[in-house]
N, C-alpha and C positions, 0 to 999 in steps of 0.2 A: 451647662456645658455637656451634661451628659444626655441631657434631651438633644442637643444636639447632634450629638455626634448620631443618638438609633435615626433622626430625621433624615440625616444626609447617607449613612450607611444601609437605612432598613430595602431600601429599591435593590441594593446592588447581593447584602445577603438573600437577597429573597429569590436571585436570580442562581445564588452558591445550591438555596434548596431545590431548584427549579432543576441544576446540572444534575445533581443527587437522586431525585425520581429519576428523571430521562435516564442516565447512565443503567437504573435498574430493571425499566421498562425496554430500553433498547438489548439489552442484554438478554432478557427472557425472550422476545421477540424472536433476536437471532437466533438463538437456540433451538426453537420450536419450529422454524426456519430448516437447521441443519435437520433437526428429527423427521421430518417430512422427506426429506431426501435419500434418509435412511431406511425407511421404511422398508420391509421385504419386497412387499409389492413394488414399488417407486424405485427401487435399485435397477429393475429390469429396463426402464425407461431412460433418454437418453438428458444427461445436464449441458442445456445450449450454453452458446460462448458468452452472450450478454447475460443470463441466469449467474454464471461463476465471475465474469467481471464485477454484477453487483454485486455478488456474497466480498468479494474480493473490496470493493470500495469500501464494506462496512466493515470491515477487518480493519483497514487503513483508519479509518474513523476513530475505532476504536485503540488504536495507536496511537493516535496523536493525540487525542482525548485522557488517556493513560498518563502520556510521556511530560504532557503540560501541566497535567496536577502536580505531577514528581516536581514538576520544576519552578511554581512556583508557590516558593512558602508564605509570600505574600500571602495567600488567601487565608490559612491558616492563623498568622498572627494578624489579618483583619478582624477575622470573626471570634478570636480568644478577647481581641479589643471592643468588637459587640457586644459579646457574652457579661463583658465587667460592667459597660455601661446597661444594660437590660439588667444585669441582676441589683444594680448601687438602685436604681428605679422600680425594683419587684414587680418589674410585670408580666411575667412570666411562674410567681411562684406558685398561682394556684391554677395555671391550666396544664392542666397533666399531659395533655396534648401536646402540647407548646415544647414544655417540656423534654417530652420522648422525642419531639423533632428535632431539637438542640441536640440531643446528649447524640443522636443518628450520625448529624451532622458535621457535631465535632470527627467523628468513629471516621466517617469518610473522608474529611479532609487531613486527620494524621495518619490515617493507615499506607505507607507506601504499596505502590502496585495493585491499589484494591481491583481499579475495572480490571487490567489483566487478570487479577487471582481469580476473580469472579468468572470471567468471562471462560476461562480454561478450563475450571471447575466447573462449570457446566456442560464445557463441548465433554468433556471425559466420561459423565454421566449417560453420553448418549451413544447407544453400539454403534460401531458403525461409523462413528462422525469422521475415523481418519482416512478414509477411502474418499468421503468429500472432500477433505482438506488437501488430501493431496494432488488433488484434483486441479484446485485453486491453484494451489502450488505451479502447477503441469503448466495452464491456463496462460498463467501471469508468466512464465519463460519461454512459453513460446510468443506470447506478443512481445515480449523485450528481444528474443532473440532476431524476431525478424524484422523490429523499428516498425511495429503496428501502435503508432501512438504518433499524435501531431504537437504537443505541447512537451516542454520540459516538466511541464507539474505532473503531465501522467505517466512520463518515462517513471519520474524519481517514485510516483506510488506503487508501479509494479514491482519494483524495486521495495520498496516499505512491506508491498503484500508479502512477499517471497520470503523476507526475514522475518517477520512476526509472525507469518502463519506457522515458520518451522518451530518456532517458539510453542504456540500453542497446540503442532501435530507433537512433538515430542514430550512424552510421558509415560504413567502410568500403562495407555492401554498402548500406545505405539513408541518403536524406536524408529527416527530415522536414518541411522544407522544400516539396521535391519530393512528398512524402508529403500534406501536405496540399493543395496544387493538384491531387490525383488526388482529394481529398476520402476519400482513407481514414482521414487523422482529423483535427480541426478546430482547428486553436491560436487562433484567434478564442475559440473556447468554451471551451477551457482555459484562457485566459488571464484569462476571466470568474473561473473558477473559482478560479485563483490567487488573485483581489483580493477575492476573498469571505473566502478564508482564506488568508494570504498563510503566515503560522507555524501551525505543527501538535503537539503533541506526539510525539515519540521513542519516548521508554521512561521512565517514572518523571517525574524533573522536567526532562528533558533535550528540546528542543523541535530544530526544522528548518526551515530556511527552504524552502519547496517551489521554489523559483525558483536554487536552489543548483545542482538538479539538472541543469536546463535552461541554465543558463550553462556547463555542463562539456560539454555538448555540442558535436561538431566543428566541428558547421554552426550552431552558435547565429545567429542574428539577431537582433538587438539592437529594429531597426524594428516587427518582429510580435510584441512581447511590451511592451505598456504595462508590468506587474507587474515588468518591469527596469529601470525606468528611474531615474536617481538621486534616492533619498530616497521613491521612490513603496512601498517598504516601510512606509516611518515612517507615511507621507499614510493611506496604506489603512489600518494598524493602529489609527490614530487613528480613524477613518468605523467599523471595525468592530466597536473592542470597546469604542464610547461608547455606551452602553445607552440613555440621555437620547434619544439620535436615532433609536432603533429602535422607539419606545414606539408608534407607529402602526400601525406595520406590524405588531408582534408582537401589536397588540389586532385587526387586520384578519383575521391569523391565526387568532389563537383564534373569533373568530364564526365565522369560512369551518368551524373544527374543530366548534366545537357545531351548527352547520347540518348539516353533514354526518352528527353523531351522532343527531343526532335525528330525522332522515328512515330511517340505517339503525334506529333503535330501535322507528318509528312502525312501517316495513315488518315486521321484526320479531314486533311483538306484534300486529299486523292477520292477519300470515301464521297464527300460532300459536293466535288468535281463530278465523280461519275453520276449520284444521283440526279444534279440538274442537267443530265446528258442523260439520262432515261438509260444506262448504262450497267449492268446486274452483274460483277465480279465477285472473285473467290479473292479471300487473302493474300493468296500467292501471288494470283495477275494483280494483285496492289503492290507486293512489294517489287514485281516485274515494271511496273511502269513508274518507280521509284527510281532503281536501281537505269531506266532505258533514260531517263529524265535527267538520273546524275553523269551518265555517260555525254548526253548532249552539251551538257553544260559545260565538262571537260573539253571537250572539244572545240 
């Protein structure tokens, strides 16, 4: 039986040690990552938008990476049920290796919050890092704020970025508190953001409270965050996802979207008309013979 069970389990532990490197390799990684960024020199240089999107998608990574160990203890009483069958079998008791890789293993899968503590613990080691972070921060509100995203999965991660990074900007070397009186980033506007979408999707069906994030913070203040306040969860989820109350604004929307398709459509096919007409206009004589076009038609 208990050969059994290492036969059918050893593929899938092996895949638990397989999360346990990556987690530590990708986390040193990052870091050396941000320290590049920081460098005296490298400070004067400019961080493009796609450079902080990706710092920003492995932030996200490493959130949900985080949030999913937290949540399933499944793994832990799999591999405490390994451990008993590898040990009733001793074979493991004389490779010291083997060994130190169990005793690792176990350490990571009961330690709550390891990759966060890890991962935080590292950016704080590095001068500097919250000027990048806030950066990120900066980044990811301004694409949510002006709907620069085409899918629901990358609305909800700029969203994930925004909350966990303020997690990991607030500490030891920065408040953002302090942080936002210098107006390096704005929790007024984030806090907007929070009560737009207070809950977000995870991974599959497992969802997050965005406001989770921000109350694990050192310097939380309870006063600048409406989206913490008791039961304002429940309040905003109920404003949000009652469809009945959205029915104006969502048909305001779509006109403002057909208006705008049908000017780029008109511009368009005016542009593509003059050219097979050998025909060389400015913008203006396009929207002029738009507008002399709608007048005919009136008539």
């Amino acid at each position: 039986m208990y050969q059994a069970t290492l036969d059918v389990m050893k593929p899938h532990i092996q895949k638990l040690k397989d999360f346990m490197y990556f987690h530590e390799s990708a986390i040193t990684t990052f870091c050396s990552e941000i320290k590049k960024l920081c460098h005296p020199e490298r400070k004067k240089d400019f961080i493009s938008e796609t450079h902080l999107l990706a710092l920003g998608k492995c932030i996200n990574m490493f959130a949900v990476l985080g949030s999913l160990k937290n949540m399933k203890a499944c793994l832990n009483n799999d591999f405490a049920f390994y451990k008993r069958a590898e040990t009733f079998l001793k074979q493991t008791t004389n490779d010291a290796r083997a060994l130190q890789e169990s005793q690792n293993l176990t350490m990571f899968l009961a330690t709550h919050d390891i990759i966060t503590t890890k991962l935080k613990a590292g950016l704080e080691d590095i001068e500097g890092s919250d000027e990048v972070l806030a950066d990120i921060i900066q980044q990811a509100c301004y694409f949510f704020e002006f709907k620069m995203y085409v899918l629901p999965k990358e609305k909800h991660l700029l969203l994930k970025v925004i909350g966990f990074t303020l997690f990991l900007l607030d500490g030891k070397n920065a408040n953002v508190n302090k942080l936002d009186q210098k107006r390096r980033i704005n929790i007024n506007k984030i806090d907007k953001f929070f009560k737009q979408l207070p809950v977000v999707p995870l991974y599959g069906d497992m969802q997050i409270s965005l406001i989770s994030y921000v109350k694990n913070c050192p310097h939380f203040d309870a006063s600048k965050w409406s989206c913490a306040s008791e039961n304002a969860e429940e309040k905003i989820g109920m404003m949000q996802y009652n469809l009945t109350g959205k029915i104006d604004s969502i048909h305001d929307e779509h006109v403002k979207f057909m208006s705008e398709l049908s000017k780029i459509n008109n511009e368009l096919v005016t542009g593509q008309l003059c050219k097979t007409l050998g025909i060389s206009i400015g913008h203006n004589s396009v929207c002029n013979l738009i507008n002399e076009f709608a007048e005919k038609n009136r008539s």
